[in-house]
C-alpha positions in Angstrom: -34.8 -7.8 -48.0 -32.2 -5.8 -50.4 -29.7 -3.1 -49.0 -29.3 -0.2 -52.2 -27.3 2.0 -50.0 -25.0 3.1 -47.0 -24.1 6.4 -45.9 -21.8 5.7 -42.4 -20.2 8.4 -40.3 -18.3 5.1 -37.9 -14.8 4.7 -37.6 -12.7 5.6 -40.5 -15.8 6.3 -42.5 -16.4 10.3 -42.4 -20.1 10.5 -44.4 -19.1 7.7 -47.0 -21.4 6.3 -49.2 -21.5 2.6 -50.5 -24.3 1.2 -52.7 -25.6 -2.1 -53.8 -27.3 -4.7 -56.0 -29.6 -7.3 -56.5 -26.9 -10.8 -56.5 -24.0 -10.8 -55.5 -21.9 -7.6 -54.8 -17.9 -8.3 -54.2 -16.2 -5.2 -53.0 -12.7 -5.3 -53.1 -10.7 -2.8 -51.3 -6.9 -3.7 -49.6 -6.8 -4.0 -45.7 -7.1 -1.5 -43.8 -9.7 0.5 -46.2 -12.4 0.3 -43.7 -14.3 -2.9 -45.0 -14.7 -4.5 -41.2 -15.8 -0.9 -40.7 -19.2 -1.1 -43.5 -19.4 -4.7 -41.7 -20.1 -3.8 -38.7 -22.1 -0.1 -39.8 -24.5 -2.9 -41.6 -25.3 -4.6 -38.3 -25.4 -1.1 -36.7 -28.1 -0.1 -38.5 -30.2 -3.3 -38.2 -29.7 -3.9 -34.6 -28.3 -0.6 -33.0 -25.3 -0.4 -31.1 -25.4 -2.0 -27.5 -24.4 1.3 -25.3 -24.4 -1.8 -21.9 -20.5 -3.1 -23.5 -17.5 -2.4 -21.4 -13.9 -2.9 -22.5 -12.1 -5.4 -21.1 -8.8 -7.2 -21.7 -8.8 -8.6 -25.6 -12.5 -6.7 -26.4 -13.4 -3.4 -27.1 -17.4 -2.5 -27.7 -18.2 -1.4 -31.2 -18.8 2.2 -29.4 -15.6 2.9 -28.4 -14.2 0.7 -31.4 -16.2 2.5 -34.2 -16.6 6.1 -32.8 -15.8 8.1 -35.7 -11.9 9.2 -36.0 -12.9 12.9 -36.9 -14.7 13.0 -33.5 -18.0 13.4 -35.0 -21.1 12.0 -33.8 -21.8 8.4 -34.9 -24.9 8.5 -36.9 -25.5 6.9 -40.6 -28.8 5.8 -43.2 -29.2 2.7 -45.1 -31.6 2.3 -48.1 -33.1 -1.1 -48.4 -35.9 -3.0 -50.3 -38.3 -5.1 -47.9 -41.8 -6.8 -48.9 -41.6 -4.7 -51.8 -40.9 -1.3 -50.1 -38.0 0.9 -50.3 -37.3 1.9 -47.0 -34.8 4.5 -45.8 -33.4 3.8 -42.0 -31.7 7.0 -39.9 -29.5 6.3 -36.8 -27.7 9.5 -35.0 -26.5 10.4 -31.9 -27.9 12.9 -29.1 -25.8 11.7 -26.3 -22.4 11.0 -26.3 -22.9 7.4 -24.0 -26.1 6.6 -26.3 -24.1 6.5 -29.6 -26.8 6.1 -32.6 -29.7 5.6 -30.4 -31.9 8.6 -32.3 -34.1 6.2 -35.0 -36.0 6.4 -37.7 -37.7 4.5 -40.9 -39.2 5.9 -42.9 -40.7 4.8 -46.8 -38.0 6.4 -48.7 -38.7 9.7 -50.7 -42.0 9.8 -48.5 -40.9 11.4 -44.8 -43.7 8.9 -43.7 -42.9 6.4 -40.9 -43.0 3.0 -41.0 -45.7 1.8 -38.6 -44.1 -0.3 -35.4 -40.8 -0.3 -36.5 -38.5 1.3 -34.0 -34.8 1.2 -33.3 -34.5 -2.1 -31.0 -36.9 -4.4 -33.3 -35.8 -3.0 -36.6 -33.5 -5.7 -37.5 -35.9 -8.6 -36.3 -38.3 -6.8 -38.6 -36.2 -6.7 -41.9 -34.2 -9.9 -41.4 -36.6 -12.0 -39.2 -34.0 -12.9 -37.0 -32.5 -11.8 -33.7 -29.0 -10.0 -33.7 -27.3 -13.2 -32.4 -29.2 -15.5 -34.7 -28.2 -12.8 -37.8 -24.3 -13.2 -36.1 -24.6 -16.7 -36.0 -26.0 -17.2 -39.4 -25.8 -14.5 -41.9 -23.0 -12.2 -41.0 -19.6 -13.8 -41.4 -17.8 -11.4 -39.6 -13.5 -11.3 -40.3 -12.1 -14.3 -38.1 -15.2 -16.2 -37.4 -16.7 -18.2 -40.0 -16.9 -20.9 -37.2 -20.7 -21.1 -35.5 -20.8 -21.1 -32.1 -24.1 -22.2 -30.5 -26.0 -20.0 -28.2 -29.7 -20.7 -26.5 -31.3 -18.1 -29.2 -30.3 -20.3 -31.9 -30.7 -23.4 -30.5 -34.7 -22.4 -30.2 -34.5 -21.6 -33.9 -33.5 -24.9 -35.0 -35.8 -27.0 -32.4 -38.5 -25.0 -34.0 -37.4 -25.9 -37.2 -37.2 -29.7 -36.3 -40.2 -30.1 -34.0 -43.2 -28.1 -32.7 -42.6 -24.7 -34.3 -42.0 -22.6 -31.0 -39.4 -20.8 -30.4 -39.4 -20.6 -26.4 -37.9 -23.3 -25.8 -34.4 -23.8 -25.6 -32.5 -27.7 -24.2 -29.2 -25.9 -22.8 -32.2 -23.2 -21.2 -33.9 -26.3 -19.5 -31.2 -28.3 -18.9 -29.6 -24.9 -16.9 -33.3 -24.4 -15.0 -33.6 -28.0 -13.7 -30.0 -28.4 -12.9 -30.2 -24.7 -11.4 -33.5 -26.2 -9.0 -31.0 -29.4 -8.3 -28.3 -27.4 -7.3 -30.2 -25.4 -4.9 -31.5 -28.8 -3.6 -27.7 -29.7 -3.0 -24.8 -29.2 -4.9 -21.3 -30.4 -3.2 -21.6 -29.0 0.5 -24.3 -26.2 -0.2 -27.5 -26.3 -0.4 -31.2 -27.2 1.1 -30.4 -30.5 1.6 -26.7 -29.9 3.3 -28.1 -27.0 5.2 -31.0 -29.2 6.8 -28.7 -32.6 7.4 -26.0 -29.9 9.2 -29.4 -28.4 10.9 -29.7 -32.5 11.9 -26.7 -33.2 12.9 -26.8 -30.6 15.4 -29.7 -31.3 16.7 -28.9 -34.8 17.2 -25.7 -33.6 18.8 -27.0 -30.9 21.2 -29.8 -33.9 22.6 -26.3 -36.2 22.9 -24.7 -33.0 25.2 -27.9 -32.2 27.0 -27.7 -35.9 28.4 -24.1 -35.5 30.4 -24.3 -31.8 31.1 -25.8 -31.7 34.3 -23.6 -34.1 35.8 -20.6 -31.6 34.3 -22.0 -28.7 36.1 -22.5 -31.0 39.4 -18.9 -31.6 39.3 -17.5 -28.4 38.5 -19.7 -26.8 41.4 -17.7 -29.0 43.8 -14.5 -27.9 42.1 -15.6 -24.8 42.5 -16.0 -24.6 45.9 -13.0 -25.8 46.9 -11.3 -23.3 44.9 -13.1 -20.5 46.7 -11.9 -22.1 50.7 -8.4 -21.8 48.9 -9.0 -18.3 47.9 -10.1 -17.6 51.2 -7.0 -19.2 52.8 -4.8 -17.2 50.6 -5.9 -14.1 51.3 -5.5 -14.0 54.7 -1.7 -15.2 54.4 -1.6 -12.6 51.7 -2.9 -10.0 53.7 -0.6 -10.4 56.5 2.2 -11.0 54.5 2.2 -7.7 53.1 2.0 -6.1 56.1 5.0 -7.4 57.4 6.6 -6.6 53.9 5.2 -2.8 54.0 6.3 -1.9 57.4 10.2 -3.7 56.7 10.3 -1.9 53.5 9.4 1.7 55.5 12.1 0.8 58.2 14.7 0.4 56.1 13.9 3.7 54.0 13.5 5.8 57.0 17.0 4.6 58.4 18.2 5.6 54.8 16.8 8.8 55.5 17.9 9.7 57.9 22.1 8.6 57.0 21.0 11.1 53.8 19.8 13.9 56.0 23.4 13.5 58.1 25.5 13.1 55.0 23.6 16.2 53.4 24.5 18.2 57.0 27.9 17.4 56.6 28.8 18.5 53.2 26.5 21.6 54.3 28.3 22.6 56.5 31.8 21.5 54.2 30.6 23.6 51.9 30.1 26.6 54.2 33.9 26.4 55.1 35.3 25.7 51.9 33.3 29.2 51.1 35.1 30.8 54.3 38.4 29.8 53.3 38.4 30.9 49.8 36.5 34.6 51.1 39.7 34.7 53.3 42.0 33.7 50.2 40.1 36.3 48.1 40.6 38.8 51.1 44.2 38.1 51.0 47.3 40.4 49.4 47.2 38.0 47.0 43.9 37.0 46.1 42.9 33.4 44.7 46.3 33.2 42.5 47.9 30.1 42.1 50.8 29.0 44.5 53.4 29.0 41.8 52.8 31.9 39.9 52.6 34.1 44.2 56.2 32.2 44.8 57.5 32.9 41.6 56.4 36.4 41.7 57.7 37.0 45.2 61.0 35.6 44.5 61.3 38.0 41.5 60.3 41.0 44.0 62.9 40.0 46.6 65.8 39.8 44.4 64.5 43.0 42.7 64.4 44.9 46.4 67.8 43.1 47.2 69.3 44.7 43.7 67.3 47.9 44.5 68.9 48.3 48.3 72.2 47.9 47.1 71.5 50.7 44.1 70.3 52.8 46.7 73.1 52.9 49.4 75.9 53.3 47.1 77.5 56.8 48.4 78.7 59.7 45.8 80.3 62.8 46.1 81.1 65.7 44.5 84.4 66.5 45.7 86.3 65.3 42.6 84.6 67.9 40.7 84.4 70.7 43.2 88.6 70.3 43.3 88.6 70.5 39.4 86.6 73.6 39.5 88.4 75.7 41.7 91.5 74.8 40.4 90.2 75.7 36.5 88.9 79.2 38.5 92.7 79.6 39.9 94.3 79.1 36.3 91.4 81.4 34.8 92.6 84.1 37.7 96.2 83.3 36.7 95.6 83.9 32.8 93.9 87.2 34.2 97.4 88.0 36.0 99.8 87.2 33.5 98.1 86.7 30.3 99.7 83.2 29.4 98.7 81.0 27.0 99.2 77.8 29.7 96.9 79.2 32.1 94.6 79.8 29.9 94.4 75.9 28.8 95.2 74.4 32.3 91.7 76.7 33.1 89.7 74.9 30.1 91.4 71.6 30.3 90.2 71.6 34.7 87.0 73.3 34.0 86.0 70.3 31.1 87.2 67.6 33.9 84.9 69.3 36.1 82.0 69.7 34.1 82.4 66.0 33.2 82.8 64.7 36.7 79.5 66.8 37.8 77.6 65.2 35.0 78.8 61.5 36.3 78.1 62.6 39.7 74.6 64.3 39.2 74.1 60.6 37.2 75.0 58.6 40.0 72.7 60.6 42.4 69.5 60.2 40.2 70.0 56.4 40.2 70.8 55.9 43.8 67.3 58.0 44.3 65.8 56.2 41.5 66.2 52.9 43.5 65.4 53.8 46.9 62.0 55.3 44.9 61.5 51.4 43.3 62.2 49.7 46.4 59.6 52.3 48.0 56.7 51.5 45.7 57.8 47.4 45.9 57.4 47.7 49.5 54.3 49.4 49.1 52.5 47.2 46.6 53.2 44.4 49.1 51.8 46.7 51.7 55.1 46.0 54.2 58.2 47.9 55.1 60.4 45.6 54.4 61.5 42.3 52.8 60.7 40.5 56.2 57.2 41.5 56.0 57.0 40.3 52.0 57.8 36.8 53.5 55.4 37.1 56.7 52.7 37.9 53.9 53.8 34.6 51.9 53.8 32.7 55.0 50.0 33.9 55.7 48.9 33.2 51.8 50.3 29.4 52.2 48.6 29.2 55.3 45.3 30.0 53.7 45.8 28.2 51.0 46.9 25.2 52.6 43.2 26.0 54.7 41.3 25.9 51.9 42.8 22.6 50.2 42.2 21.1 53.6 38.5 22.8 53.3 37.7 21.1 49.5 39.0 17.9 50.7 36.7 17.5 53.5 33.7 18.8 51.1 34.8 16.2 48.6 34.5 13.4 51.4 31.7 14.7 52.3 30.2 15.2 49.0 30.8 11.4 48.1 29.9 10.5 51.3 26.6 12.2 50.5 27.0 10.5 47.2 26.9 7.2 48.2 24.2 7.9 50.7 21.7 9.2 47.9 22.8 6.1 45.9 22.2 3.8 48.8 18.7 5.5 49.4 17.6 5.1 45.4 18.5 1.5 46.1 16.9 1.2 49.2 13.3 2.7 47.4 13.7 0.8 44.5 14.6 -2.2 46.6 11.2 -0.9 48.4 9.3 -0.6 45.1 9.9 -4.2 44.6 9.1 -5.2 47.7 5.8 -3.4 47.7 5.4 -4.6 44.3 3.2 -7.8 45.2 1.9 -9.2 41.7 6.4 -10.0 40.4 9.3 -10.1 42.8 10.3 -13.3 44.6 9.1 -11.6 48.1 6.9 -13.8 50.1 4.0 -12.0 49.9 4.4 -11.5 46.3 4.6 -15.5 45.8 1.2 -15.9 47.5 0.1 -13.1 45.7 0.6 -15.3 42.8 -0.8 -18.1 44.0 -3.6 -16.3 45.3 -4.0 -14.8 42.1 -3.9 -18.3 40.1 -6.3 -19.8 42.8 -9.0 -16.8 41.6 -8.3 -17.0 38.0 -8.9 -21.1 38.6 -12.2 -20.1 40.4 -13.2 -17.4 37.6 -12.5 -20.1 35.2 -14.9 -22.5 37.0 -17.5 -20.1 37.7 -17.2 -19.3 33.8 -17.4 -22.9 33.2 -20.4 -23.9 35.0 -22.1 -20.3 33.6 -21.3 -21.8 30.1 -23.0 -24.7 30.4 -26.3 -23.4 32.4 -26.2 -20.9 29.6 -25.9 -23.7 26.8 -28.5 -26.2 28.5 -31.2 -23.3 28.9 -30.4 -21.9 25.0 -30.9 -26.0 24.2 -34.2 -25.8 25.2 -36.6 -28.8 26.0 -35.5 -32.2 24.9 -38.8 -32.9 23.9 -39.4 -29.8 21.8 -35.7 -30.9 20.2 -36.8 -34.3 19.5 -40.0 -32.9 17.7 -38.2 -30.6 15.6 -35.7 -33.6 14.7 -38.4 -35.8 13.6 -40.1 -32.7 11.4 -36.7 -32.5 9.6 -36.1 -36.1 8.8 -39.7 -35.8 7.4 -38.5 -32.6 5.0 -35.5 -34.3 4.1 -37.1 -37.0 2.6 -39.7 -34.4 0.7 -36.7 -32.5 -1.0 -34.4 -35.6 -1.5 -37.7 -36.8 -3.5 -37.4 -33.5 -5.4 -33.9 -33.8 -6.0 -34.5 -37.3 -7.3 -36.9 -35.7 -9.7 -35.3 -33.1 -10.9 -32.7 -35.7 -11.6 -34.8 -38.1 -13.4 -36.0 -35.0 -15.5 -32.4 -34.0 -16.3 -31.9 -37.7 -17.7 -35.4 -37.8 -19.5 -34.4 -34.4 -21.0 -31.0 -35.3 -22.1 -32.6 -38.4 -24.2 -35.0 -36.2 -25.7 -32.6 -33.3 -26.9 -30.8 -37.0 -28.0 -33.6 -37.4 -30.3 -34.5 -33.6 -31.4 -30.7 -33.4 -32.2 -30.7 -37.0 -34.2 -33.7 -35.0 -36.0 -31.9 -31.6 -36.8 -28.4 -32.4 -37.2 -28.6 -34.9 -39.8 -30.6 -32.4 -42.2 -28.2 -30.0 -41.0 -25.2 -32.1 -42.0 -26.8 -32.8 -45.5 -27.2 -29.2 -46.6 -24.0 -28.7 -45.6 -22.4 -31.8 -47.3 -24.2 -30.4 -50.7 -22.3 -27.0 -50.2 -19.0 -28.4 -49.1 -19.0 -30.7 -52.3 -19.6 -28.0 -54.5 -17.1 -25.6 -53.0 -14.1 -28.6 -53.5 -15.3 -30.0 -56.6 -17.0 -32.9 -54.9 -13.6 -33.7 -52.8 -15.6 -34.1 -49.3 -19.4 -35.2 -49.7 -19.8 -35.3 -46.1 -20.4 -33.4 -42.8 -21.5 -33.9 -39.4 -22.4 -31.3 -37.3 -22.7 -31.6 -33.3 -24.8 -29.7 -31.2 -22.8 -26.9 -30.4 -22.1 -26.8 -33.8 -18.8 -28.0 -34.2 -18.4 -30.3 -37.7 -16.2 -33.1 -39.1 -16.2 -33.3 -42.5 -15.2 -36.8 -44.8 -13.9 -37.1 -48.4 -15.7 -39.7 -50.7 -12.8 -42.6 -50.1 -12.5 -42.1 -45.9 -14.5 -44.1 -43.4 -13.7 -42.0 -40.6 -14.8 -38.2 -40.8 -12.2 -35.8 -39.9 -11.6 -33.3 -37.1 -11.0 -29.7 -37.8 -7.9 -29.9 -36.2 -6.5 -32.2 -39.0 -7.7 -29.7 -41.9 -6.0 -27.2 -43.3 -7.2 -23.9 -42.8 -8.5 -23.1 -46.5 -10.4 -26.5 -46.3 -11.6 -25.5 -42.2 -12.9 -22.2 -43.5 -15.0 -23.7 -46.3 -16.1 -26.4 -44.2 -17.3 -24.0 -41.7 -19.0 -21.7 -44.5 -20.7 -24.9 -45.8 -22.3 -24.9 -42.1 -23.0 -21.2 -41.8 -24.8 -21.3 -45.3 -27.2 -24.2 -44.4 -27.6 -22.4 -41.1 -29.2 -19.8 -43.1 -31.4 -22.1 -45.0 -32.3 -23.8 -42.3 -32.4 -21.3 -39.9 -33.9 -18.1 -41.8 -37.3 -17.2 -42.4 -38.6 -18.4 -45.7 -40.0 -15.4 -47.8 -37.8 -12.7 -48.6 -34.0 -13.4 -47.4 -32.1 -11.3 -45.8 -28.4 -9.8 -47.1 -25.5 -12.8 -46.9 -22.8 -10.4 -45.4 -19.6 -11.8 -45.7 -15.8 -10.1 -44.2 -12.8 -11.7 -46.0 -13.9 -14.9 -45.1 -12.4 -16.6 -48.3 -8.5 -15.2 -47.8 -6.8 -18.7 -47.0 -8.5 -20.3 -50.6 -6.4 -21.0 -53.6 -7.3 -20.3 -56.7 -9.3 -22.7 -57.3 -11.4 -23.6 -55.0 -11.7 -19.8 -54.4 -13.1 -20.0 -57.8 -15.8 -22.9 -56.5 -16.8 -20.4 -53.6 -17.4 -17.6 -55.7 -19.9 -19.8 -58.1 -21.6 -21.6 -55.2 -22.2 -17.7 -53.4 -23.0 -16.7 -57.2 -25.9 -19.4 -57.0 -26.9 -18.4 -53.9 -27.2 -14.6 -55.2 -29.8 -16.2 -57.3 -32.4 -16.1 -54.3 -30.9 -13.7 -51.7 -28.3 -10.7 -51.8 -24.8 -11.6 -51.0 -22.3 -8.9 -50.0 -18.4 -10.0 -50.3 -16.0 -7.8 -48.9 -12.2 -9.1 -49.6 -8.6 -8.1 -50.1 -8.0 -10.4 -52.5 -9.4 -9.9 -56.5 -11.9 -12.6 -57.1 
């Protein structure tokens, strides 16, 4: 098989086109430039891509990992020579979570199919190989020139090595038989744990049916005595609480009835305290407080004393009646004799009595002005006179001192209703306890108790006994126990026999894998010796190879071959492509060879014996087409 030609729309690649050779084909681009990318497009178009992958922490799947960045489908074709045919594969995509599922081959140039090839056996078909065999041999993906065993391959070497078939596979078997002996037992699980625990509790259920009966016996006698102490109990109980029910309702009827006369009395406190403050309210001066009445009614009397002496002060006229008529006998004398003096004496008298009427008409107006203030005083207070003012004080502290005396007795009598209420809550809560027969320290509630733990012992007797009638009839017959014992011992010995077996067969098979291996691994190791001494110049001549295809290699002067973990990585990676390329001898069908695909596999070689790689894969390009993709100019 040849590939000429790749056209990829996967990842990066947005409808690129590669071709190829006969040889050996080295394509050098830097990192980054999508050669991973044609890597794994190439085993896309063998094999398909495997739509079952899920991502998962440190993997991606090659359909999430490779859908193209332009968010076009993923489809592609490759051109390749096989038995002498050019043959042009097509993979595109319908559906989005089938990505390249849509196949076809077809002879290229012709549009005619090629007959039973499909898209999940194509690349068995081309390279002869399954896709992990072609991983494992042929593609050296980036990272992992190292093989790793798996059952597929395995089969392809024992083939090799012994009979030809490839259905058979050691670590398959080996899984199988040890798979059987693990269902047989395997620590604590298992047929033959489940049936010795199935044993074992047979064997103990015949040990409890033996002493059961005897239990019950006893318990039934426990029982019974219980129940004369139940009986006991409640009939103390019973009485008991009817002495406590009918103490409890004396006590809170008494209590009752001290409320009901409390309640009476502040009634009826309350009823007078109203009465006295109606008469206060009824009073000259209604509910006012004693200060400001006395205050205000010793302001009044000291304003009707000041008012009675304004109003009995006596004035006259006389003084100005004099001056009058002696200004009208100057005014006559003027008349008679014309004088000057007369004339003046006449003004100078009749001013002085103007002046004097003024101060006397003054003096009247105020003395009526008072008696008219005292009048209205007097009548505001409803009295005559200042006598009567104090008669009505008298009266108002007389009612008032009534109806302090009136909210003293309804404040006794309130609290005395008070403490009458409190002294009946106590009394029913006193009562509540009392009547409360399951907690208290009353004696009715203490053989409450006791009756109560004598029933629960009874209950737990009855449940006792009812346990173990229930166990002994769900044991069944001793004698069909006893024959199912005896069947089980018999089927433990059949599978332990098995188990033997299987474990001889593991044992038998391990030494025969010891001999198919001491078959394959030595031609193994000799292929590989001849590569790895042409790829370091003849340094190492050895290499042995285990069965899960790890390898030591040794150098011409050491006795002892050397682990990979004391190589250095340039020598581990050729080592490791020494094994991959007699894999492919080995392990490949003879006939036309499939592509060697190689990813930078070559990047931690110096110069030189980068220069011994390249002619040893230059040799092999004589018989089968080697592609090289690297960073590095070879």
């Amino acid at each position: 098989m040849k590939i000429n030609k790749l056209t990829a729309s996967f990842g990066k690649l947005e409808n690129e086109s590669l071709s190829f050779h006969s040889g050996l084909n080295v394509i050098y681009a830097p990192n980054e430039s999508g050669k991973s990318t044609w890597c794994a497009f190439i085993r896309a178009m063998l094999y398909g891509v495997d739509s079952s992958e899920r991502a998962r922490a440190g993997f991606l799947p090659d359909k999430l990992r490779y859908a193209p960045w332009s968010g076009a489908p993923m489809e592609g074709t490759m051109e390749l020579t096989a038995d002498h045919c050019d043959i042009t594969l097509t993979r595109s995509t319908k559906a989005k979570n089938a990505p390249m599922r849509e196949f076809s081959a077809t002879y290229t140039g012709t549009g005619v199919k090629v007959e039973g090839m499909t898209g999940g056996n194509a690349g068995e078909l081309l390279t002869g190989v399954s896709r992990d065999v072609f991983r494992r041999s042929a593609f050296i993906e980036q990272g992992t020139v190292a093989v790793s065993g798996s059952p597929e391959l395995e089969k392809r070497i024992a083939s090799i090595v012994s009979t030809g078939e490839e259905e058979t596979s050691y670590s398959e078997a080996d899984d199988k038989l040890r798979a059987w002996q693990r269902k047989r037992r395997f620590n604590r699980r298992g047929m033959l744990p489940e049936l010795e625990s199935r044993m074992d509790e047979t064997s103990r259920r015949l040990e409890e049916m033996s002493g059961s009966v005897q239990d019950v016996s006893l318990l039934e006698e426990r029982l019974e005595k219980a129940r004369q102490e139940c009986a006991k109990l409640e009939a103390e109980v019973t009485e008991s609480r009817k002495k406590q029910r009918r103490e409890s309702l004396d006590r809170l009827n008494t209590g009752r009835a001290v409320l009901k006369a409390r309640s009476d009395e502040h009634d009826r406190a309350m009823e007078e305290l109203s009465l006295r403050r109606e008469e206060l309210r009824q009073g000259l001066f209604g509910g006012e407080s004693r200060e400001t009445v006395d205050r205000r009614v010793e302001q009044d009397m000291d304003e009707l004393s000041r008012l009675k002496a304004e109003g009995q002060k006596k004035v006259s006229p006389l003084i100005a009646v004099i001056l009058f008529a002696i200004a009208v006998a100057g005014a006559a004398l003027y008349t008679a004799y014309s004088s000057v003096i007369y004339m003046i004496c006449a003004a100078v008298f009749g001013v002085a009595a103007v002046v004097f009427l003024l101060r006397y008409s003054k003096a009247r107006r105020t003395v009526l002005e008072a008696r008219e203030a005292r009048r209205r005083l007097l009548k505001a207070y409803q009295v005559n006179s200042s006598r009567d003012i104090e008669a009505q004080l008298q009266a108002y502290h007389s009612r008032l001192d009534a109806v302090a005396q009136a909210e003293q007795a309804e404040r006794e009598s309130r609290d005395a209703y008070e403490t009458a209420r409190t002294r009946q809550e106590q009394l029913e809560e006193a009562a509540l306890a009392d009547l409360d027969f399951s907690g208290g320290n009353t004696e009715a509630a203490r053989l409450g108790r006791q009756l109560s733990a004598a029933r629960a012992s009874a209950e737990r007797l009855a449940g006792q006994i009812a346990s173990l009638n229930g166990r002994l009839a769900a044991m069944g017959d001793p004698l069909v126990l006893s024959s199912d014992l005896s069947c089980m011992n018999e089927e433990h010995e059949r599978i332990q026999e098995e188990y033997d077996a299987l474990s001889l067969a593991i044992d038998v098979l391990r030494e025969a894998d010891g001999e198919i291996q001491s078959r394959f691994s030595p031609e193994l190791g000799r292929v590989a010796a001849d590569y790895m001494a042409k790829v370091t110049g003849g340094r190492y001549t050895d290499v042995l190879i285990n069965r899960d295809f790890s390898a030591k290699t040794r150098t011409a002067g050491d006795a002892v071959a050397r682990d990979s973990e004391y190589l250095s990585a340039g020598t581990l990676d050729l080592m490791y492509l020494a094994v991959r390329l007699a894999v492919c001898e080995l392990a490949l069908p003879e006939g036309e060879p499939c592509p060697l695909i190689i990813d930078d596999a070559l990047v931690n070689l110096d110069e030189t014996r980068q220069a011994q790689a390249m002619e040893l894969l230059s040799e092999i390009a004589k018989d089968r087409q080697v592609i090289l993709f690297t960073c590095r100019k070879v």
